[in-house]
Backbone as CSV, one residue per row, in Angstrom:
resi,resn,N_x,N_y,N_z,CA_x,CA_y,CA_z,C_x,C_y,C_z
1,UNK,15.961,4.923,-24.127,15.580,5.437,-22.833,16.840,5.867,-22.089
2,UNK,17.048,7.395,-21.846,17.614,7.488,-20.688,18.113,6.695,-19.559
3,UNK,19.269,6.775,-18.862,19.475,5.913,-17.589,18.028,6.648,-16.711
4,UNK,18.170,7.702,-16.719,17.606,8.624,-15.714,16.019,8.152,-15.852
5,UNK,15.468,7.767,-16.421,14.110,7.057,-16.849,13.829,5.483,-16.453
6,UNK,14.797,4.811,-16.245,14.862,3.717,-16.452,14.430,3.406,-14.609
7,UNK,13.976,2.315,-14.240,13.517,1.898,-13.304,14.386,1.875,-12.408
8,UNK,14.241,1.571,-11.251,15.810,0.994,-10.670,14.680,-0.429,-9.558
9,UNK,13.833,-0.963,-9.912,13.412,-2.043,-9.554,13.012,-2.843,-11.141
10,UNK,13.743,-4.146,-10.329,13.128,-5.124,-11.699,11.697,-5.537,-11.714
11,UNK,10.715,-5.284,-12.416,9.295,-6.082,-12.192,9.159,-6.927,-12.926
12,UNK,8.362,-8.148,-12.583,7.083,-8.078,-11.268,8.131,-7.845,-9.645
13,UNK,7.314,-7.357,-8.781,8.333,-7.557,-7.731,7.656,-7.146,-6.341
14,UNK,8.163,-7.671,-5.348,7.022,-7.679,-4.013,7.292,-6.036,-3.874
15,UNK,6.366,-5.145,-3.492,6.785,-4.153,-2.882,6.224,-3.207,-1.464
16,UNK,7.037,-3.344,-0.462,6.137,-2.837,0.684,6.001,-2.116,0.664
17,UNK,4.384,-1.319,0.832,4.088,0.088,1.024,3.158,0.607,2.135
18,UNK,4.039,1.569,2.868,3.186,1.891,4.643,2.206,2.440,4.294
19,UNK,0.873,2.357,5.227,-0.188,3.202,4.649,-0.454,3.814,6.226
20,UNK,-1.104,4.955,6.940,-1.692,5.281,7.903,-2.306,6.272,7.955
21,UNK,-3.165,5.652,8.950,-4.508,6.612,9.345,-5.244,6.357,10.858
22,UNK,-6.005,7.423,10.556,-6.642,7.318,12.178,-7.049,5.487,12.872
23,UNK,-6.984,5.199,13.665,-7.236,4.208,14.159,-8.896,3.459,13.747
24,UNK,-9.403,2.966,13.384,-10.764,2.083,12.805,-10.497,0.716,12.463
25,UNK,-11.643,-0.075,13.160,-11.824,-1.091,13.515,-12.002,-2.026,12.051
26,UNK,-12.065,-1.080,11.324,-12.400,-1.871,9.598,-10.751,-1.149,8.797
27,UNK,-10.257,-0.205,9.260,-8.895,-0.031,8.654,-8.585,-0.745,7.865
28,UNK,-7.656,-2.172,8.392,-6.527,-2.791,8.003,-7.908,-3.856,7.018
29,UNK,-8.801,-4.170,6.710,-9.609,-4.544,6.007,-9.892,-3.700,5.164
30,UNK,-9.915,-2.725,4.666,-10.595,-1.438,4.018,-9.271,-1.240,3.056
31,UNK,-8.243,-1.210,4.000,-6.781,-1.500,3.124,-6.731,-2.750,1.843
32,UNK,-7.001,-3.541,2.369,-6.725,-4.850,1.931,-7.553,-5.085,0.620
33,UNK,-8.889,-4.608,1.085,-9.876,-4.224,-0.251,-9.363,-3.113,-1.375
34,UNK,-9.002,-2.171,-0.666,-8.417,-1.536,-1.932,-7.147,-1.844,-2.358
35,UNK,-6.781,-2.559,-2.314,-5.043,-3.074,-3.176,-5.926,-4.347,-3.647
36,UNK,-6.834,-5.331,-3.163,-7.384,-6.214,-4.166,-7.770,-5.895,-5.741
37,UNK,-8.407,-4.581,-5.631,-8.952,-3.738,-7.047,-7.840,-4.355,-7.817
38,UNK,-6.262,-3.852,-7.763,-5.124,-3.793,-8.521,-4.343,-5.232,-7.990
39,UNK,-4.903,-5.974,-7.261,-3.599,-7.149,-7.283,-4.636,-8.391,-6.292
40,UNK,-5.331,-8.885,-7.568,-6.155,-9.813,-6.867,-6.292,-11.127,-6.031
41,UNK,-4.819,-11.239,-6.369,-3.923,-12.381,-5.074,-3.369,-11.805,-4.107
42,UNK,-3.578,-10.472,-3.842,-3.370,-10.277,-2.414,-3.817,-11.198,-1.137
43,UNK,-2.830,-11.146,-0.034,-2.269,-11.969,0.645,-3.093,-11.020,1.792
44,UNK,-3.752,-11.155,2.309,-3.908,-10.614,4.232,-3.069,-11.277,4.563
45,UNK,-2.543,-11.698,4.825,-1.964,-11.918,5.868,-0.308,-11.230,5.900
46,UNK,0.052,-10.564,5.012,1.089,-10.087,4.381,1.183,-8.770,4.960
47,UNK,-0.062,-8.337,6.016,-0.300,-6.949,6.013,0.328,-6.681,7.497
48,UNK,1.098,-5.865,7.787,1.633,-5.814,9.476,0.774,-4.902,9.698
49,UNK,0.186,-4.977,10.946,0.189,-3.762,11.464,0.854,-3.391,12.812
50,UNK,0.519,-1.842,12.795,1.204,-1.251,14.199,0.114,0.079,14.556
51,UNK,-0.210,0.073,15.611,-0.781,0.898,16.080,-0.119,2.314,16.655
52,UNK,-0.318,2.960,16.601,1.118,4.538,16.886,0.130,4.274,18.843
53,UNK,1.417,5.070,19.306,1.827,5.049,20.698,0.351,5.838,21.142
54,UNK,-0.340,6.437,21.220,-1.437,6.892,21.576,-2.268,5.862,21.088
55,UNK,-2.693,5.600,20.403,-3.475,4.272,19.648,-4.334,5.503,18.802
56,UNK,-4.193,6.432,18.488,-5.213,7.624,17.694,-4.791,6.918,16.205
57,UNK,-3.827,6.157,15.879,-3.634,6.572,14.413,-3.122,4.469,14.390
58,UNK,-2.904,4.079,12.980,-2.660,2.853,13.144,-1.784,2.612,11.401
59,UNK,-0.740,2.095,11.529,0.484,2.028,10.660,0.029,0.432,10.094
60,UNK,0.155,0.654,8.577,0.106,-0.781,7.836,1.376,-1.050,7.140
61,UNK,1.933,-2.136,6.400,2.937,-2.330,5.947,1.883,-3.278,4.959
62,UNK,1.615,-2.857,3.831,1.294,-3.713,2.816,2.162,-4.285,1.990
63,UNK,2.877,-5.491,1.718,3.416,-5.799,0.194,2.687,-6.163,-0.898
64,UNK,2.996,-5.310,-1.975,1.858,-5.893,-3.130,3.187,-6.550,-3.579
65,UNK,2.593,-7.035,-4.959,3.100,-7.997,-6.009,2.691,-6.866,-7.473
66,UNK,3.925,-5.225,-7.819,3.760,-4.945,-8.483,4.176,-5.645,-9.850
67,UNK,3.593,-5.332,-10.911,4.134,-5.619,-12.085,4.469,-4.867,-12.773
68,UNK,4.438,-3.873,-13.018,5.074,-2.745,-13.559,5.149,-1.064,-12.647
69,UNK,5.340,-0.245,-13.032,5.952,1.600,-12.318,4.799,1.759,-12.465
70,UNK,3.683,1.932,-13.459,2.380,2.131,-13.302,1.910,1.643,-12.856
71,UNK,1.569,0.005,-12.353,0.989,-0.509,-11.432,0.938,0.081,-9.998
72,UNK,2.522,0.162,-9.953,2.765,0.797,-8.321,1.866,2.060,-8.390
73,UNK,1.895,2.671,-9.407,1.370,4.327,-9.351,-0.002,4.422,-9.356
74,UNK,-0.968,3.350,-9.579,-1.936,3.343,-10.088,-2.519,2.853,-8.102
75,UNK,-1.656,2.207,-8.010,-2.147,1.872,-6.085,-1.860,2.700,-5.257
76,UNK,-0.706,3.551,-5.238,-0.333,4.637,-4.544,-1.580,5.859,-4.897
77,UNK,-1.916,5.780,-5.821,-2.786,7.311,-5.792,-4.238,6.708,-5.562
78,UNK,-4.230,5.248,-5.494,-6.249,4.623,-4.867,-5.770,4.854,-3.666
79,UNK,-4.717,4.355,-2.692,-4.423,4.415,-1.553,-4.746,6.168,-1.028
80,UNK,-3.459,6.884,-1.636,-3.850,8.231,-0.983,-5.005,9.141,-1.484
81,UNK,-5.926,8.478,-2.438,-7.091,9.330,-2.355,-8.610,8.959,-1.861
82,UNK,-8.354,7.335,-0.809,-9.216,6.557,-0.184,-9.382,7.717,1.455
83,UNK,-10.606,7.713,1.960,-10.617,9.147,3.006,-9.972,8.362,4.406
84,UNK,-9.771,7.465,4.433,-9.643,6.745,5.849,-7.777,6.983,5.636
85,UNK,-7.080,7.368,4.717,-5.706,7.307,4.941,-5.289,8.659,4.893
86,UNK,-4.227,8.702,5.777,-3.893,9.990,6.075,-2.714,10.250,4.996
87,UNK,-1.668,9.218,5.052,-0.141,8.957,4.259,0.064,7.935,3.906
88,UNK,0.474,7.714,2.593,1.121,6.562,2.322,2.906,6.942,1.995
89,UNK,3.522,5.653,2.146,5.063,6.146,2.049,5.761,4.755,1.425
């Protein structure tokens, strides 16, 4: 393998990932359900949130517990193709 291929995180490993979208009262629950699919010891309580300065939109900070580059990839694309999220980062 290439350097250029090679990971630059060791797994398993906590990893925070922002998610946001319009403001809803089931959001930060709706979140939480979909990263359970892929990491079934997810933690609520692990989840920050922040509401953006208008309150229209509402910022999560999830850490999962990836285990591998596909794991991460496999939650990043349930995340951004769930309709309630605008961005994940």
């Amino acid at each position: 393998m290439s350097p250029m291929n090679e990971s630059l995180f060791e797994f398993p490993c906590d990893f925070p990932i922002k998610v946001m979208g319009k403001s809803h009262p089931e959001f930060a629950e709706t979140i939480v359900a979909v990263i359970r699919q892929f990491d079934s010891g997810f933690d609520a309580s692990r989840v920050e949130v922040r509401p953006s300065s208008g309150g229209n939109y509402t910022g999560l900070t999830v850490t999962v517990r990836a285990v591998s580059r596909e794991h991460l990839d496999t939650i990043y694309l349930a995340l951004t193709g769930h309709p309630m999220v605008k961005v994940v980062l």
